[in-house]
C-alpha positions, 0 to 999 in steps of 0.5 A: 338507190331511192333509200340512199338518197333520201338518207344523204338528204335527210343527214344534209337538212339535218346538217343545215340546221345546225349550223343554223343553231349554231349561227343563232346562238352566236349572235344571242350570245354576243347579244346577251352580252350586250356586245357589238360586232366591234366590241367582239372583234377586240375581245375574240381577235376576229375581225368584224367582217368575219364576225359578221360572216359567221352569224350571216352565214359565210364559211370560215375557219373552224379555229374562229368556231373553237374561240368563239366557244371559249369566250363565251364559256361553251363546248364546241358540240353545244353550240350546235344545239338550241341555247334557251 
C-alpha cells in the first residue's frame, strides 16, 4: 500500500508542476508580446478576469487553454513545458 501512495503523490506533484509551467509560460508569453491582460482579452475573446485567473491559478475551461495556444502559435502539450 506504501508504494501506491507514494506513486499517487509522486504523479500529483508532478502534475502541479505543470500546470505551474503552464500558468508561467502563459503569462511570459503574454508579456513578450507586450500585452496587457485588456489587450489579451480583445485578441483571445477571453474575458480579463478569467485571463487573469488562468495565470494566478484559478480552474478554467480547457477551450480558453486550447485558444490561448493557437494565439500564441504553440501546441497544447508544449506549454506544459518550460518555454526559454
Amino acid at each position: 500500500m506504501l508504494n501506491e501512495e507514494v506513486f499517487f503523490m509522486c504523479i500529483r506533484d508532478e502534475n502541479e508542476k505543470q500546470v505551474k509551467t503552464m500558468r508561467d509560460n502563459f503569462k511570459l508569453l503574454r508579456q513578450r508580446k507586450k500585452w496587457s491582460m485588456e489587450e489579451l482579452s480583445q485578441v483571445s475573446e477571453i474575458e480579463t478576469s478569467v485571463l487573469a485567473g488562468i495565470e494566478n491559478g484559478d480552474d478554467f475551461d480547457v477551450a480558453f487553454l486550447i485558444a490561448l495556444c493557437h494565439i500564441y502559435g504553440v501546441k497544447p502539450c508544449q506549454i506544459f513545458l518550460p518555454i526559454t
